[in-house]
PyMOL Python script that loads the backbone (N, CA, C, O; Angstrom):
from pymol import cmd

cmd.read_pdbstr("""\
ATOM      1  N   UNK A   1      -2.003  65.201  11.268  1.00  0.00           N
ATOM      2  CA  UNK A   1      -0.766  65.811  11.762  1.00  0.00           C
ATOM      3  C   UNK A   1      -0.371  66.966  10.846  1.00  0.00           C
ATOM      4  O   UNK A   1      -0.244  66.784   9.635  1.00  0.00           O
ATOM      5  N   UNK A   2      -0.135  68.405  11.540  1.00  0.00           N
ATOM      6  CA  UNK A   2       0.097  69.298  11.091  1.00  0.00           C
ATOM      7  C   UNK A   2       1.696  68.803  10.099  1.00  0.00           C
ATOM      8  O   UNK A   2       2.252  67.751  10.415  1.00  0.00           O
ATOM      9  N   UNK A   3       2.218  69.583   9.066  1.00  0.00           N
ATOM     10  CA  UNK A   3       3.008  69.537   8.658  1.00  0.00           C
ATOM     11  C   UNK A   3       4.372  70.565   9.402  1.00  0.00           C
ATOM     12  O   UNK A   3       5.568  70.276   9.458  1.00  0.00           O
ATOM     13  N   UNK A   4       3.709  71.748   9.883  1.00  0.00           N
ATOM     14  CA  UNK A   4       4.641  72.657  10.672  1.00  0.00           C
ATOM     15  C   UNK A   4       3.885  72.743  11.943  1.00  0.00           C
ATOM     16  O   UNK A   4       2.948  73.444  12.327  1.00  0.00           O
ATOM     17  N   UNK A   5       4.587  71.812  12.464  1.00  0.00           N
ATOM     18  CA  UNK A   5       4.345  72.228  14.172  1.00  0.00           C
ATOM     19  C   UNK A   5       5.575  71.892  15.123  1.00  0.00           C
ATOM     20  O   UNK A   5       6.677  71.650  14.631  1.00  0.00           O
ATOM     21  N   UNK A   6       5.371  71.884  16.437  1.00  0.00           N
ATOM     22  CA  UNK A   6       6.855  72.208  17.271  1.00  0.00           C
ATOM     23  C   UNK A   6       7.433  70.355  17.314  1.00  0.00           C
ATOM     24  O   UNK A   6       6.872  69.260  17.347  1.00  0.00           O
ATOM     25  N   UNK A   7       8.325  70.675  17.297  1.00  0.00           N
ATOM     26  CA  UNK A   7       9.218  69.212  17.336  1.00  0.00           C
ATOM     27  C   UNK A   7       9.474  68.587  15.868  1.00  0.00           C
ATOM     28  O   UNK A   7      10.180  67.583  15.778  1.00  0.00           O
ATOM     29  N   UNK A   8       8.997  69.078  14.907  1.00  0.00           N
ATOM     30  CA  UNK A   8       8.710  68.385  13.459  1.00  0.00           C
ATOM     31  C   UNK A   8       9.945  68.261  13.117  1.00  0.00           C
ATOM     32  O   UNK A   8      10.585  69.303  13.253  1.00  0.00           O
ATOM     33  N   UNK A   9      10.550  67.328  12.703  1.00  0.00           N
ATOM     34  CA  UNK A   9      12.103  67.594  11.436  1.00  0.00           C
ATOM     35  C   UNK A   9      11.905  67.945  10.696  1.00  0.00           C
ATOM     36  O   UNK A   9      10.850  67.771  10.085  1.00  0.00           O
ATOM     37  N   UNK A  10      12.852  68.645  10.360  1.00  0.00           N
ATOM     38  CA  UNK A  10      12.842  69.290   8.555  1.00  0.00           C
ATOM     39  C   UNK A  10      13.909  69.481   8.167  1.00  0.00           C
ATOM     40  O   UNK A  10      14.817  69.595   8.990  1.00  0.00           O
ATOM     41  N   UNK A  11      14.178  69.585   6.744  1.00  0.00           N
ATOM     42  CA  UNK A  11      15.570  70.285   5.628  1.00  0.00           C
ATOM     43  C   UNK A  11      15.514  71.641   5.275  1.00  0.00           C
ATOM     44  O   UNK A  11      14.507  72.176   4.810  1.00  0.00           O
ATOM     45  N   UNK A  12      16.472  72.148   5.468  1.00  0.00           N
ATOM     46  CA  UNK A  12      16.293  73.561   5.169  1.00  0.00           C
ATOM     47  C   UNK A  12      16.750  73.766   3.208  1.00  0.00           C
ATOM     48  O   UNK A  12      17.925  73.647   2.864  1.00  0.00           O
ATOM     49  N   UNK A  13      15.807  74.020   2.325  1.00  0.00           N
ATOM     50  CA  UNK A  13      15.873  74.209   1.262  1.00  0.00           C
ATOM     51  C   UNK A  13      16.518  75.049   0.591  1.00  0.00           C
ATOM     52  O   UNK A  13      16.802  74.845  -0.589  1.00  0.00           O
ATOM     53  N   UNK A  14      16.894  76.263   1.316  1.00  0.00           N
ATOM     54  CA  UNK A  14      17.607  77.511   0.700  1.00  0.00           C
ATOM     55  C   UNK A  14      18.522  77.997   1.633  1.00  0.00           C
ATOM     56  O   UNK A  14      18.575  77.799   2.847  1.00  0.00           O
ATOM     57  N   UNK A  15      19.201  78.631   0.935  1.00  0.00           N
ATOM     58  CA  UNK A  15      20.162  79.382   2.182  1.00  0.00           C
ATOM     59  C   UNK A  15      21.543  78.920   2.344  1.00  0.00           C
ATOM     60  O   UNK A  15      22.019  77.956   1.743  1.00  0.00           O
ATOM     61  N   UNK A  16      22.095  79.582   3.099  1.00  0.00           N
ATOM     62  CA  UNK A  16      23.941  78.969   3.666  1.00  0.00           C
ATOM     63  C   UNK A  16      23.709  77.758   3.773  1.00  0.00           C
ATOM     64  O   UNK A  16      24.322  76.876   3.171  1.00  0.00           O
ATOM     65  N   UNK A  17      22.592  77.559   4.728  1.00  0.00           N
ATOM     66  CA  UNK A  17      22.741  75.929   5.530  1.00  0.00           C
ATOM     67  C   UNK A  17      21.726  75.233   4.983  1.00  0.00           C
ATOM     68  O   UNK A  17      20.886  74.880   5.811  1.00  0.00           O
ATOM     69  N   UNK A  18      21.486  74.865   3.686  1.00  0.00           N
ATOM     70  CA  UNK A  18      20.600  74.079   2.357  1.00  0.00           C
ATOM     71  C   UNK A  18      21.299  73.175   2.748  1.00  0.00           C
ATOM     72  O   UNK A  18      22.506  73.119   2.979  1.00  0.00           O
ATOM     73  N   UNK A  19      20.098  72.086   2.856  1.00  0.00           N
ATOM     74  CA  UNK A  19      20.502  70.530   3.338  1.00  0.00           C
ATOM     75  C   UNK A  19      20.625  70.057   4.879  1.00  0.00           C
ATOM     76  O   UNK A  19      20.538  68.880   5.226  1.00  0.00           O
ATOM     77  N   UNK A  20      20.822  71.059   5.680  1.00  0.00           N
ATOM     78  CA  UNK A  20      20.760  70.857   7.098  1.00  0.00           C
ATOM     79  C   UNK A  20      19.204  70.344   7.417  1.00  0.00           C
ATOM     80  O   UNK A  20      18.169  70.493   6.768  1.00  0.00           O
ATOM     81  N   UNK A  21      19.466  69.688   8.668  1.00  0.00           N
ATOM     82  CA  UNK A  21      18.642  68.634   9.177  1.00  0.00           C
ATOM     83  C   UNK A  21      18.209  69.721  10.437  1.00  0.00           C
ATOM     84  O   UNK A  21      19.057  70.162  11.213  1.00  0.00           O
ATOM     85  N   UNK A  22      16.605  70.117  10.524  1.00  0.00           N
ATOM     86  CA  UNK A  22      16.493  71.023  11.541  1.00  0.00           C
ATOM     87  C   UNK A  22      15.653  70.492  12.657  1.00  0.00           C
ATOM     88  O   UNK A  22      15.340  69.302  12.679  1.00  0.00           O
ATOM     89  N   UNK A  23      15.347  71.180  13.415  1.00  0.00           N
ATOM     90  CA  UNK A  23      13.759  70.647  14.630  1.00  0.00           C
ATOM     91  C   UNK A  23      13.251  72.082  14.659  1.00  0.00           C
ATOM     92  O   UNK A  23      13.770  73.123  15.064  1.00  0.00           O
ATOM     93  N   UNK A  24      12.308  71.863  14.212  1.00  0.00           N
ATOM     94  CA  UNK A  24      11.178  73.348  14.510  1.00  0.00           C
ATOM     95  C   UNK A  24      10.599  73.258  16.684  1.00  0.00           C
ATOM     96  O   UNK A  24       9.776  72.649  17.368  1.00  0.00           O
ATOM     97  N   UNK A  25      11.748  74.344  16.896  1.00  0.00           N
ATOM     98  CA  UNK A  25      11.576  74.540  18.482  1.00  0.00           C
ATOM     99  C   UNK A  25       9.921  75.642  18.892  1.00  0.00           C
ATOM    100  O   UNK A  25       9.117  75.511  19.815  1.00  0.00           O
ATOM    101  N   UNK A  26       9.953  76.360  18.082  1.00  0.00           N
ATOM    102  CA  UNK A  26       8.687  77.058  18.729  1.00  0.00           C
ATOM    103  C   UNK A  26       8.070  78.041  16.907  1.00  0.00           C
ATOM    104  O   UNK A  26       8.766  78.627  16.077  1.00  0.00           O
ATOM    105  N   UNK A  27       7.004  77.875  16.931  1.00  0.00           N
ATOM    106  CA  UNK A  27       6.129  78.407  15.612  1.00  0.00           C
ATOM    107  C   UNK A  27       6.010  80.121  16.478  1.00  0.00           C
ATOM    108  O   UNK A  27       5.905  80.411  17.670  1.00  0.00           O
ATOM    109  N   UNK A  28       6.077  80.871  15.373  1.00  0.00           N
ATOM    110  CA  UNK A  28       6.388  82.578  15.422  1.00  0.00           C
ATOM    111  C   UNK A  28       5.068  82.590  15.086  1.00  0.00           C
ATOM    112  O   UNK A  28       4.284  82.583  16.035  1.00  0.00           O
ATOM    113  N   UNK A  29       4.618  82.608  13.982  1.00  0.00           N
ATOM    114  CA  UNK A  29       3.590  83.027  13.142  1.00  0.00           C
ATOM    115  C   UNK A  29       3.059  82.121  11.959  1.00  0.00           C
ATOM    116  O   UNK A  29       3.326  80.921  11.905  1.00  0.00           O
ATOM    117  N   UNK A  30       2.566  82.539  11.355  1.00  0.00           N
ATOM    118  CA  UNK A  30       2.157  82.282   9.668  1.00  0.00           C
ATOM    119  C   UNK A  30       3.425  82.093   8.969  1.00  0.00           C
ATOM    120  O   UNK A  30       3.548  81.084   8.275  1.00  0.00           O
ATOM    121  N   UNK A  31       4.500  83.032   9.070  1.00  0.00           N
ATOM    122  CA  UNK A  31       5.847  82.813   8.346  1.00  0.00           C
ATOM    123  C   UNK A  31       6.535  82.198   8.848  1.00  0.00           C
ATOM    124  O   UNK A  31       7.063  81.524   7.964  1.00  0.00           O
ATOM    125  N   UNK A  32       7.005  81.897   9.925  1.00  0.00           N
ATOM    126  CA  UNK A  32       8.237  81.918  10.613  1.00  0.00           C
ATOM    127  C   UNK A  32       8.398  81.534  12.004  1.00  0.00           C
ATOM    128  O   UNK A  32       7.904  82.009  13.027  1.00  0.00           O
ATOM    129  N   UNK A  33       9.480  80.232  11.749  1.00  0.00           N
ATOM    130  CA  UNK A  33       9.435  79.259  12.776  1.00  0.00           C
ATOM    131  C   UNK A  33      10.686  79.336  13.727  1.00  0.00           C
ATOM    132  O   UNK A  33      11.442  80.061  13.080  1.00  0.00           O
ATOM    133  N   UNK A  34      11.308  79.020  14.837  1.00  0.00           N
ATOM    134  CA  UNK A  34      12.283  79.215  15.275  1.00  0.00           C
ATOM    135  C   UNK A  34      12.373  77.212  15.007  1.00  0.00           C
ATOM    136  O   UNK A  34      11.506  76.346  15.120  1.00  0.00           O
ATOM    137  N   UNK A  35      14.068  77.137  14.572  1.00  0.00           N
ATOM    138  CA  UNK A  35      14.480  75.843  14.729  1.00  0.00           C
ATOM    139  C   UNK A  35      15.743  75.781  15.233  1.00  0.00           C
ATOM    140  O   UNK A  35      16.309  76.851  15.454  1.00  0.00           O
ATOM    141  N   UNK A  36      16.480  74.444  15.533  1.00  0.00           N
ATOM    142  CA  UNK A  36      17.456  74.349  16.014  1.00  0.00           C
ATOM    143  C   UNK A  36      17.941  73.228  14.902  1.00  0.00           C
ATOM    144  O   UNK A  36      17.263  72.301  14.457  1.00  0.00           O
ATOM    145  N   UNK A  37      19.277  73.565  14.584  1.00  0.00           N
ATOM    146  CA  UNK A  37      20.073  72.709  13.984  1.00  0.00           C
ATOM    147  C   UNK A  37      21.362  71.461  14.399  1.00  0.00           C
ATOM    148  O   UNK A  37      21.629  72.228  15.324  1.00  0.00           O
ATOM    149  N   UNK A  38      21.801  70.955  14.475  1.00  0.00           N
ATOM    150  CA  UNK A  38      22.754  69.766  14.658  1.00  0.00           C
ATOM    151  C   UNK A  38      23.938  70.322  15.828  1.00  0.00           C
ATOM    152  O   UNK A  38      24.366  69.720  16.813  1.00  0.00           O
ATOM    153  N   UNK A  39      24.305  71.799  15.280  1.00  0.00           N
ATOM    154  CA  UNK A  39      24.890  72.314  16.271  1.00  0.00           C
ATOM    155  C   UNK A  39      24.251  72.878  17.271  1.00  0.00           C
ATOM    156  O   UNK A  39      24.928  73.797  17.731  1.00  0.00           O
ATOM    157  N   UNK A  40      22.981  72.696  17.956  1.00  0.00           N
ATOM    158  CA  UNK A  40      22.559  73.361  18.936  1.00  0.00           C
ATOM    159  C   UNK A  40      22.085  75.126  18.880  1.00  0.00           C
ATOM    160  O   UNK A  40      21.580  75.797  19.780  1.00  0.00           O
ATOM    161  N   UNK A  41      22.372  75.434  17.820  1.00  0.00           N
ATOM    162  CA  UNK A  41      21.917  76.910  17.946  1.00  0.00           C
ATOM    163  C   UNK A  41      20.980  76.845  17.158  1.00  0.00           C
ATOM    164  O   UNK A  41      20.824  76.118  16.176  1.00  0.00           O
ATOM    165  N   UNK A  42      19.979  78.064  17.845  1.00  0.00           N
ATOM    166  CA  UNK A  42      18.815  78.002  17.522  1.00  0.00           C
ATOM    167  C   UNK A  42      18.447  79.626  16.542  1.00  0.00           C
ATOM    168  O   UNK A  42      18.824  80.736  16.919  1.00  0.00           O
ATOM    169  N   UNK A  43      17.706  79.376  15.360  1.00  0.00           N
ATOM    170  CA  UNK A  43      17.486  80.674  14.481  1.00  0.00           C
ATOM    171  C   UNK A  43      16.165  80.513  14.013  1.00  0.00           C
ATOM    172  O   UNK A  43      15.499  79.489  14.164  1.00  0.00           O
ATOM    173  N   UNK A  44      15.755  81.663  13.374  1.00  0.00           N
ATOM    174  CA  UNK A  44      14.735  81.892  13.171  1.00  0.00           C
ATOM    175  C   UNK A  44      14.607  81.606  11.350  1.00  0.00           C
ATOM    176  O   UNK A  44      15.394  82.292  10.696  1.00  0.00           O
ATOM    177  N   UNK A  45      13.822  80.800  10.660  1.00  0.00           N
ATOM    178  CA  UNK A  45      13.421  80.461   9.532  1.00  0.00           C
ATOM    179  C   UNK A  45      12.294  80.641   8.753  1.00  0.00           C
ATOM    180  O   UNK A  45      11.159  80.701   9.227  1.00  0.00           O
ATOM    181  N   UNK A  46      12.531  80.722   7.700  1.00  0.00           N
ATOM    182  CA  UNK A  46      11.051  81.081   6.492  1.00  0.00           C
ATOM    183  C   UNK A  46      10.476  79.192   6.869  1.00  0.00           C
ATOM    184  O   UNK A  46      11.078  78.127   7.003  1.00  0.00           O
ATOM    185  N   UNK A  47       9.031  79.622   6.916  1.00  0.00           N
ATOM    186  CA  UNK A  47       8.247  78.078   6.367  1.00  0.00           C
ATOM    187  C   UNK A  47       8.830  77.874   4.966  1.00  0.00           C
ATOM    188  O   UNK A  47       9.663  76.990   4.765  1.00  0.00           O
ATOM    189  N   UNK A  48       8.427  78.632   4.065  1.00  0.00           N
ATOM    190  CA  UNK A  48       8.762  78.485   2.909  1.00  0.00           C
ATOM    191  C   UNK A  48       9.681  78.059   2.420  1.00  0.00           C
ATOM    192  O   UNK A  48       9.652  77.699   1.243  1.00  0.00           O
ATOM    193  N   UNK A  49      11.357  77.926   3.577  1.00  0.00           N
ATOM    194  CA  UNK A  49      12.084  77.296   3.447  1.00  0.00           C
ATOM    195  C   UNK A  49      12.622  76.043   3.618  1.00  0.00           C
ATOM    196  O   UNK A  49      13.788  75.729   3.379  1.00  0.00           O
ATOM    197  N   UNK A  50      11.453  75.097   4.179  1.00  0.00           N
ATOM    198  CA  UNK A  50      11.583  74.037   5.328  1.00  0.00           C
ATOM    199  C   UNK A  50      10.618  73.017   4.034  1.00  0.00           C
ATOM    200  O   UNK A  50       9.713  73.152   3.211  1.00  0.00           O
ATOM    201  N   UNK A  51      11.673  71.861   4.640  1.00  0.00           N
ATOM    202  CA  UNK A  51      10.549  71.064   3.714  1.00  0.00           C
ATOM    203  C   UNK A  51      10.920  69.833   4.902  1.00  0.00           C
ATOM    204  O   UNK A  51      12.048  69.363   5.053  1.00  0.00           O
ATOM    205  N   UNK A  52       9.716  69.444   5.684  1.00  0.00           N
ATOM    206  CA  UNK A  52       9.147  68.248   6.150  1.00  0.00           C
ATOM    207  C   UNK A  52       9.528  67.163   6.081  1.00  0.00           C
ATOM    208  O   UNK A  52       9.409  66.631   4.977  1.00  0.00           O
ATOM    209  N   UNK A  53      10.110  66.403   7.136  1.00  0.00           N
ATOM    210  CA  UNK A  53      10.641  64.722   6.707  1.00  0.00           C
ATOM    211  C   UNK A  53       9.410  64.161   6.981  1.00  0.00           C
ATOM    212  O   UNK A  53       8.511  64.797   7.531  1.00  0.00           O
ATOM    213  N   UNK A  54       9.311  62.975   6.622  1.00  0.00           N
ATOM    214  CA  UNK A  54       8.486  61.571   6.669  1.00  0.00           C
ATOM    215  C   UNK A  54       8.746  61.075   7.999  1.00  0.00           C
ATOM    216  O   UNK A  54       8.258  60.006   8.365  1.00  0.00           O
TER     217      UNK A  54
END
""", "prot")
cmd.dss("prot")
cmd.show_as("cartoon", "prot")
cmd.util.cbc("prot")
cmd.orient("prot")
């Protein structure tokens, strides 16, 4: 199982919203994932910022 792929949970590590609980909705590229957060809106994120739940 990939670590970044679509549906995955994750924490966002940096940023305003450090500590938010995300869902990776659709993979961009190599960098950059679109996710959705708790409130329903959806943004665009660094991998580099995402760290993977269990």
């Amino acid at each position: 199982m990939a670590a970044i792929e679509k549906g995955r949970v994750c924490i966002l590590k940096l940023g305003r919203n450090a500590g938010e609980q995300v869902t990776i909705t659709k993979v961009i590229d190599d960098n950059y994932v679109m996710v959705k957060g708790a409130k329903g809106k959806e943004r665009k994120a660094n991998i580099s910022h995402l760290e993977p739940c269990a």
